[in-house]
LOVO-688574 format. One record per residue (C-alpha): x, y, z; residue in one letter; residue number from 1. Coordinates in steps of 0.25 Angstrom, whole numbers, plus 5000, padded with zeros to 4 digits. Example, Ala and Ser with C-alpha at 12.3 -4.5 7.8 and 13.67 -1.06 7.14 Angstrom:
BEGIN
px->5049, py->4982, pz->5031, res->a, n->1
px->5055, py->4996, pz->5029, res->s, n->2
END
This chain:
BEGIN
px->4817, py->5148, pz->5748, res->x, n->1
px->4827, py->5151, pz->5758, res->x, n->2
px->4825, py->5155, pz->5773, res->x, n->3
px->4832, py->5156, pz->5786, res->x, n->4
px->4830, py->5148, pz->5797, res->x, n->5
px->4836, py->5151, pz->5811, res->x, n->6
px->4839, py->5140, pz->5822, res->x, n->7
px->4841, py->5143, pz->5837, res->x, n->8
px->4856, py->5138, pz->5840, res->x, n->9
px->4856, py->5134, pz->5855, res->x, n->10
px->4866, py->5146, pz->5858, res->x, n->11
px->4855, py->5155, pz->5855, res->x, n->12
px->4859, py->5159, pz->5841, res->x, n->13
px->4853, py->5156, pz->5829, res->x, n->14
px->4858, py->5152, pz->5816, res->x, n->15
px->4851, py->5153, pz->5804, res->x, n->16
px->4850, py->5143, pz->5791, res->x, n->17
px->4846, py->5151, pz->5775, res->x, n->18
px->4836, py->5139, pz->5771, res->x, n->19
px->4834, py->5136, pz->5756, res->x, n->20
px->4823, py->5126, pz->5752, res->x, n->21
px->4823, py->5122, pz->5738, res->x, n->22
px->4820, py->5108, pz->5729, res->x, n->23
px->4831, py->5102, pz->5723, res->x, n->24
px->4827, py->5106, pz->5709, res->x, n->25
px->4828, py->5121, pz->5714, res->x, n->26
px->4843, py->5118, pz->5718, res->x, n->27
px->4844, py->5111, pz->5704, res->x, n->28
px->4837, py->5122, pz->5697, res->x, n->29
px->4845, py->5133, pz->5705, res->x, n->30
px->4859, py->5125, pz->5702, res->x, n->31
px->4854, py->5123, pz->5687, res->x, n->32
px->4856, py->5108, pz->5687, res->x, n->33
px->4845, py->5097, pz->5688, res->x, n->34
px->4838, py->5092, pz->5700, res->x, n->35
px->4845, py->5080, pz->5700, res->x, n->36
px->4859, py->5084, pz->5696, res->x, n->37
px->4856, py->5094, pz->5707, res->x, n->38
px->4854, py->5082, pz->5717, res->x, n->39
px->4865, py->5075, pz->5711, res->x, n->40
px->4874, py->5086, pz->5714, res->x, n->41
px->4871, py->5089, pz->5730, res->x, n->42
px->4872, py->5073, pz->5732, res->x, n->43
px->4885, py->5074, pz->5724, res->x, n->44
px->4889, py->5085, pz->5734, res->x, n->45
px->4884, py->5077, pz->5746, res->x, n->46
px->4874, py->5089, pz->5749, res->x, n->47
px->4861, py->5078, pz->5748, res->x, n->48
px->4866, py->5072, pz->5759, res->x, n->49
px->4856, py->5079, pz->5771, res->x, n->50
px->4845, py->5077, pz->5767, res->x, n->51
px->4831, py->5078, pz->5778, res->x, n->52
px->4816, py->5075, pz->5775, res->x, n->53
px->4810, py->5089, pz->5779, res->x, n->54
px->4800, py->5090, pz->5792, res->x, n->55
px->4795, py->5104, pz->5794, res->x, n->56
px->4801, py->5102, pz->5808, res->x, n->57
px->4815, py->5097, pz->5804, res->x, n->58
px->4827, py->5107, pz->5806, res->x, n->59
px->4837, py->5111, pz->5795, res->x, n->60
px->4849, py->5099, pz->5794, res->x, n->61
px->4862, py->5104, pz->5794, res->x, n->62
px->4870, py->5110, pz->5804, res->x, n->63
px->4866, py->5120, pz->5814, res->x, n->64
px->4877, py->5130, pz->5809, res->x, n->65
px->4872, py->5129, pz->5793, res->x, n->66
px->4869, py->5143, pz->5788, res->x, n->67
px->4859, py->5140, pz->5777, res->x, n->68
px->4854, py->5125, pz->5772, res->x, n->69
px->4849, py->5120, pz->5757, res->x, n->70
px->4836, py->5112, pz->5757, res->x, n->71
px->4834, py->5105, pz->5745, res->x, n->72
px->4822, py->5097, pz->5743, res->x, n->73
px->4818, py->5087, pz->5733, res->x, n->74
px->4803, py->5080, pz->5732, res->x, n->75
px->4804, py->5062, pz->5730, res->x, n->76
px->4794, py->5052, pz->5730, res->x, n->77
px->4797, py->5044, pz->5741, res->x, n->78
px->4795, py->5031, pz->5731, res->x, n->79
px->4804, py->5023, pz->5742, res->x, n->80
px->4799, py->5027, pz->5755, res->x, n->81
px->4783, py->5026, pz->5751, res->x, n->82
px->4784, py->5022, pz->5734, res->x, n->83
px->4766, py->5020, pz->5736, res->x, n->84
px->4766, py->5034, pz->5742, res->x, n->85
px->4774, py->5043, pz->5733, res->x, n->86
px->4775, py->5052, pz->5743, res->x, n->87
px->4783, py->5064, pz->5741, res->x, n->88
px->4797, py->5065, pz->5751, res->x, n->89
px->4803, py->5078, pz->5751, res->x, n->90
px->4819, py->5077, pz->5755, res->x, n->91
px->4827, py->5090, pz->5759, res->x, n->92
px->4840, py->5090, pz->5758, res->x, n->93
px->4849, py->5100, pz->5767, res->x, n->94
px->4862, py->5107, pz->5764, res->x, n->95
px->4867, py->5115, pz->5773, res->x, n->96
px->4878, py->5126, pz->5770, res->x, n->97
px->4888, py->5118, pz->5777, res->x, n->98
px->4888, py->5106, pz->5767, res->x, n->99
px->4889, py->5114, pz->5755, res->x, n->100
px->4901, py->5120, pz->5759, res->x, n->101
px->4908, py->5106, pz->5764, res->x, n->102
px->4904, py->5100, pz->5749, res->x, n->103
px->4909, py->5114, pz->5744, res->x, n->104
px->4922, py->5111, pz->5753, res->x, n->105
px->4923, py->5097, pz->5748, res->x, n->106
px->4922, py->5100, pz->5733, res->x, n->107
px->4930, py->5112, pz->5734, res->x, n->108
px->4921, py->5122, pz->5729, res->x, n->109
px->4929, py->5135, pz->5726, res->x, n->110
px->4923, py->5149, pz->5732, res->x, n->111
px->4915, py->5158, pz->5721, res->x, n->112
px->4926, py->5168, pz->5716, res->x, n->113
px->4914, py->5177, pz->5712, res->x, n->114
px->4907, py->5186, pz->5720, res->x, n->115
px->4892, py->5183, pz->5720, res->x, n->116
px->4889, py->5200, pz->5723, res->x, n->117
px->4894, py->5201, pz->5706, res->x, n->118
px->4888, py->5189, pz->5700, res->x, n->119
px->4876, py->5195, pz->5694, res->x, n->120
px->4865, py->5185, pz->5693, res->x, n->121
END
């Protein structure tokens, strides 16, 4: 699912953020690798370190100038916090546009030499 949400910058202006919800088994199942080896590789990447506990009022985390964010969620039983409850906690974590493309900077991650407009999928 992916919308746009637009905030009001205090110059009057607005800035708009491409919102993609998904579970981390659909990231894993987009990517083709295994919930877990999914995980594994954004905490290998340091992209699992943002992390929020949704609110319906809470804002977006990243930064004002962020042009689209990732939210991936995945469902634990909160055995630690409450272990008689078993109640469900839902955990989002948030990556903005701007990290990817530091950890793309930082593992020096060559531009696609093909152009997406002749890739027929």
């Amino acid at each position: 699912m992916r919308t746009i949400e637009t905030t009001a910058n205090p110059d009057g202006s607005s800035t708009s953020h491409v919102v993609v919800h998904c579970t981390l088994a659909d990231l894993a199942r987009a990517t083709g690798l295994r919930v877990e080896d999914a995980a594994f590789a954004l905490n290998e990447c340091g992209l699992l370190i943002r992390r929020a506990k949704p609110k319906s009022s809470q804002p977006l985390i990243g930064s004002s100038n962020s042009s689209s964010f990732f939210h991936a969620s995945s469902h634990a039983a909160a055995a630690a916090d409450e272990p008689s409850r078993g109640r469900a906690v839902e955990e989002t974590i948030v990556v903005s546009r701007e990290m990817v493309e530091a950890v793309a900077k930082e593992r020096n991650v060559k531009k696609m030499c093909m152009d997406l407009a002749h890739v027929m999928l």
